[in-house]
N, C-alpha and C positions, 0 to 999 in steps of 0.2 A: 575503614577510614574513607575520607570523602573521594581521596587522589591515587585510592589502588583500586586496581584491576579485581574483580569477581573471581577469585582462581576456579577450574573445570576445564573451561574450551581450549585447547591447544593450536596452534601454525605453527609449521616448519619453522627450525633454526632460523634467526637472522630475519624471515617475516613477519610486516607489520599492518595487519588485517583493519583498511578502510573504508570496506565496500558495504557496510550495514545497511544500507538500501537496497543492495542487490539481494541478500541474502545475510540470516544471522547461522552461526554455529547452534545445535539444538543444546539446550541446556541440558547439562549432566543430570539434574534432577527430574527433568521430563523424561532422560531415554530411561532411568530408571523408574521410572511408572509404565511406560510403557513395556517393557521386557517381559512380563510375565507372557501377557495378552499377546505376544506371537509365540508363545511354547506353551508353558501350562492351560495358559486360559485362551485358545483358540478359534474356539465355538462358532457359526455362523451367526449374528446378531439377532438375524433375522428368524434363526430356529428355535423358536420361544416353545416350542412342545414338549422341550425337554430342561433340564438343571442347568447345564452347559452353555446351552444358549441364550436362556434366561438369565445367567450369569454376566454374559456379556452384553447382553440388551441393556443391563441397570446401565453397566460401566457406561456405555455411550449414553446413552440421559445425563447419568452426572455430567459428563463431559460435554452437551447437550447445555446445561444448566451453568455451567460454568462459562461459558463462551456468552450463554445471555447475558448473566451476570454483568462480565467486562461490557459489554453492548449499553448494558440497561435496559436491556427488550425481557420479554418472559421466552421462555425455553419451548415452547411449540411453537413461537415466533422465529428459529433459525434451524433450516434448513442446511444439511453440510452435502458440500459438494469437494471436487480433486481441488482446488483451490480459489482463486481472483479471480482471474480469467473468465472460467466457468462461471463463475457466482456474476462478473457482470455482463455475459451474454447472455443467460437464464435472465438477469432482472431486464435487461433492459430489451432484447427481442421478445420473450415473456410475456412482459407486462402490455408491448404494444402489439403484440399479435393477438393477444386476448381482448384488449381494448376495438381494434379492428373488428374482431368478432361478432362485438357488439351492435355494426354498424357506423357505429360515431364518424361524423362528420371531421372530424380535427384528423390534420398528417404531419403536423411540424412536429419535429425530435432535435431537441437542442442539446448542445456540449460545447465543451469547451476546447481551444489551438491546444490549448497543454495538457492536455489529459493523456491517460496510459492508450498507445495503441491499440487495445482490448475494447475500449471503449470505445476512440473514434473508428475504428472497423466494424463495431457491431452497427453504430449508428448510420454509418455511408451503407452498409448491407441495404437497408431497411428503406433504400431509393428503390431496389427492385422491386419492394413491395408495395409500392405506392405511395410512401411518405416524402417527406422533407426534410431532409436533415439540414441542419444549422450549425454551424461551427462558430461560437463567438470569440473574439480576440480578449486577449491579455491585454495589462496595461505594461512599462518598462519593468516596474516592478513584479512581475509576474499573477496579478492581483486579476480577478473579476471585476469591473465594474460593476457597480447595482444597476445602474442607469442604461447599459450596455444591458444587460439583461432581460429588465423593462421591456425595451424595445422592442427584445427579438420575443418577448412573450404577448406583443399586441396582437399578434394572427395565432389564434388558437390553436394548446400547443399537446400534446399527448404524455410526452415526458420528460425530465429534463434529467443529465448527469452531470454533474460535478465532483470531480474529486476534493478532500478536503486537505490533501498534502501534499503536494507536489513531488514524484519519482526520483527527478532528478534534480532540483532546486529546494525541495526539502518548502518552498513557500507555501503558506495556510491561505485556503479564502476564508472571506467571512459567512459562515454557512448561515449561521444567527440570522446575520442580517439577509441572505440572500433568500432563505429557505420564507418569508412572510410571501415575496412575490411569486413564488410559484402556486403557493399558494392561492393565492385569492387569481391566479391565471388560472386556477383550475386543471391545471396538469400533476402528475405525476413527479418528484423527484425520489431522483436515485442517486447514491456520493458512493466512491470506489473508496473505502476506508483501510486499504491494505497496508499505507506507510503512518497511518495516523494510530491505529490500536496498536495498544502496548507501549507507544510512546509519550502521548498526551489524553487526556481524558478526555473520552465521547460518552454521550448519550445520545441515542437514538431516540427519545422519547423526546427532548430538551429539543433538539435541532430538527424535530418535527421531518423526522425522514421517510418515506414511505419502504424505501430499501435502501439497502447498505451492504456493502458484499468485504471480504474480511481474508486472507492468508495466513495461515499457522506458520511459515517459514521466515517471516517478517519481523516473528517480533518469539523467535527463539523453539520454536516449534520445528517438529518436522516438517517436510516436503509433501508436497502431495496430496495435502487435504486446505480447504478453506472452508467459507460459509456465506452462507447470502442469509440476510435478516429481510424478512417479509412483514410487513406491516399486518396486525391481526382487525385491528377496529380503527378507522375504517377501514374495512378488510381491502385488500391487495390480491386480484389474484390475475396468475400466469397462467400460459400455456407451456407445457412442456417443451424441451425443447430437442430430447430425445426417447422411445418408446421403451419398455420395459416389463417389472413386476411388479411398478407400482409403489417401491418404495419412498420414505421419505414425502408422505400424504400426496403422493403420485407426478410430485415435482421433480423430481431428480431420482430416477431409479437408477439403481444396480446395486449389489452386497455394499455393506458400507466397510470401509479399513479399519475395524477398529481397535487395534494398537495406534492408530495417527490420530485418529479421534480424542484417543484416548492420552496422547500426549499434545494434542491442542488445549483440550481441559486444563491440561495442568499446566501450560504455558498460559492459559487466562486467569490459571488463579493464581501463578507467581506474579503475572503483570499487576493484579487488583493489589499484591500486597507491597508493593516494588517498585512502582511504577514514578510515582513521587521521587523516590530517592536517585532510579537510575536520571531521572530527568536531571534531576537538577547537578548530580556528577558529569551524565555528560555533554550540559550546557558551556559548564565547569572547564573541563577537556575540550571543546570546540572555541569556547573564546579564549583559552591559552595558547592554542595550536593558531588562530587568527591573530593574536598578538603576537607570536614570535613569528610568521610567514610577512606581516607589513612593517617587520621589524627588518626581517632580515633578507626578504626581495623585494625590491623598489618596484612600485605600482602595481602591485596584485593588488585587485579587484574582487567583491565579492557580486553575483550575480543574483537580483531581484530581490526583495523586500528581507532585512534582517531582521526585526520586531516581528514580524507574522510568519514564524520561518519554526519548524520542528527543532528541538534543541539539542540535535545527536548531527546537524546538517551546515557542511559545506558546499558552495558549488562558487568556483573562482574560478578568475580568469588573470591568466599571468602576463605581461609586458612582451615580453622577446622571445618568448619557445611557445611553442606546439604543448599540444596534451596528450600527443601518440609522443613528441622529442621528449617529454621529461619522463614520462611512462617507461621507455624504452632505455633513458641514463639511471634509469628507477629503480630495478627489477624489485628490488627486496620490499617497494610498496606495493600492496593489493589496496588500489584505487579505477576509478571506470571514470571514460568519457561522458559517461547518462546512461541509459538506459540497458540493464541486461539484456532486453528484449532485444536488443539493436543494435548492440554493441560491435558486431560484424562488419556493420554498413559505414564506409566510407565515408561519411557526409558529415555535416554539419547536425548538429541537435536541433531537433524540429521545434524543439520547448525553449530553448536559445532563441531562435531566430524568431519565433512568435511573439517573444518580449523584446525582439526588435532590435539584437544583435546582428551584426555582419557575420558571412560565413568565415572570416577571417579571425574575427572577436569568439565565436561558439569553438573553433577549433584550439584556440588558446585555453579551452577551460576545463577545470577538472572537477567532479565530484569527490566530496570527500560527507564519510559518515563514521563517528565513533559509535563503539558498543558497549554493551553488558561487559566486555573483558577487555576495554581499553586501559593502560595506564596513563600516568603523568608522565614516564618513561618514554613509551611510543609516541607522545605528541613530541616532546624536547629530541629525540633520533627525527620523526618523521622529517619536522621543520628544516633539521639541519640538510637532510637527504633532501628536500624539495628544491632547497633553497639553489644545491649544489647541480642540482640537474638543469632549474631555468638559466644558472647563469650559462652552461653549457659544459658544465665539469661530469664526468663521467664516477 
């Protein structure tokens, strides 16, 4: 039914698991595909001289092919790496250390205030090297301008990244539209696609992406493995970005994991056949859980564009408490200030204030993300529990 939970994933008693942007539970049916392939089926991938290996070399192809699949690239078009991260400093140091190589005259490297730290550290990296990095602003809505864009691609530019879903705001840009003017700027683009696959449909063929880099743990997959999708024709090519045996057509060596491989595959082929349904369950679940929160706390706020917004994605901002004061009258919610990557840090949300929040307004606010194993249950407790912590009830 449309209003229950996926039974599989379990939390602790009495916990009620919000944090689906930080991380999903792996899907029951992935660790069971995966299981063999760390006991029986062990093999080095790479040791194709014998049965064994060869055994497991197929499995990662499939897995290989499945992952293009969900992308819409062909299958020697992706590259797997330990996860995001990796996959967007491979593409984006890579792509313009190679370009460098070449000679070329161009050093601007544009991104965007709100992108994942991964990205805007690759890109500020690449001042040592001689470039230019650009950091373009948001609009209130958490939105790219096109025209903002434009601009900053009139000085000739090497590459551009954009992510296509926001970490911690859950907002979509418009790739469609943005990806023609990089186009015909003659740069490079590259989109961090780690919050967007599995939850809403991409094609990398459609939204003319040169790269595109991808996490298995995002979208119900194991830890530890991602992928970067490399554009074939016009071909795209990197430089490595650390030395090896070569594997992986000499972009990314070392052994590949594949039992994670091998349950990324089959987390891309539950998405391709799933993906529709869970979307729109838990759209379902997030504008029920936003109807009883403005029901029942006066002046919550939601943070940046709700139309161009993923459909598992809250990120609000409350009236009269803190987001560490409800968190902490909270306990029994698993919800995050923004970013796991940063979760530590004291501050104010970089991706808040870039959309032009006060640090007083970012500190009020909370992320929220349903998943694959949310019910209509958890959103009717959650509301109730939220509501009781801004007022200041314990």
């Amino acid at each position: 039914m449309l209003d229950m939970a996926r039974p599989g994933a379990q939390t602790p008693d009495g916990e009620i698991y919000l944090d689906y942007q930080a991380t999903t539970p792996c899907d029951p049916r992935v660790v069971d595909e995966m299981l063999p392939w760390f006991t029986t089926h062990f093999a080095n991938p790479h040791s194709v001289d014998h049965a064994a290996g060869r055994r497991v070399h197929d499995a990662v192809e499939i897995a290989r092919a499945r992952v293009a699949a969900l992308l819409g690239a062909q299958a020697r078009e992706v590259v797997f790496t330990s996860g995001a991260t990796e996959a967007n400093n491979l593409a984006i140091k890579g792509a313009v250390r190679h370009l460098l190589s070449t000679g070329t005259a161009r050093r601007r490297v544009i991104t965007v205030a709100t992108e994942h730290k991964c990205v805007l550290e690759s890109v500020r990296d690449l001042r040592a090297e001689g470039c230019e990095p650009v950091i373009v602003p948001v609009g209130a809505d958490g939105r790219l301008d096109p025209d903002v864009l434009h601009r900053a691609l009139e000085v000739p530019t090497l590459l551009v990244s954009i992510m296509m879903a926001n970490n911690e705001t859950g907002v979509m840009h418009d790739m469609a539209g943005l990806a023609p003017l990089v186009r015909r700027a003659g740069a490079l683009l590259h989109s961090d696609l780690a919050q967007a696959v599995g939850k809403v449909a991409v094609d990398v063929r459609a939204l003319d992406l040169d790269l595109a880099s991808v996490s298995a743990h995002k979208m119900y997959g194991p830890k530890g493995v991602g992928a970067l999708f490399v554009r074939r024709r016009p071909r795209v090519r990197l430089a490595a970005l650390f030395s090896g045996g070569g594997q992986e057509r000499g972009l990314r060596s070392g052994t590949l994991p594949a039992p994670l491989l091998i349950g990324f595959g089959a987390a891309c082929d539950i998405a391709m056949r799933e993906m529709a349904g869970d979307a729109a369950r838990g759209r379902m679940l997030r504008d029920h859980l936003l109807h009883l929160l403005r029901a029942g706390c006066p002046g919550v706020e939601v943070n940046g564009d709700m139309e161009h917004r993923l459909p598992t994605n809250l990120n609000l901002r409350f009236a009269d408490a803190t987001a560490l004061d409800i968190m902490a009258r909270a306990p029994e919610l698993c919800v995050s200030t923004g970013s796991a990557c940063s979760s530590a840090e004291v501050v104010p949300s970089y991706v808040l204030t870039a959309m032009g929040l006060d640090a007083a307004q970012a500190a009020r606010s909370l992320r929220l993300a349903v998943g694959r194993y949310t019910s209509r249950a958890d959103m009717d407790r959650a509301a109730q529990i939220l509501c009781r912590a801004a007022a200041g009830g314990a």
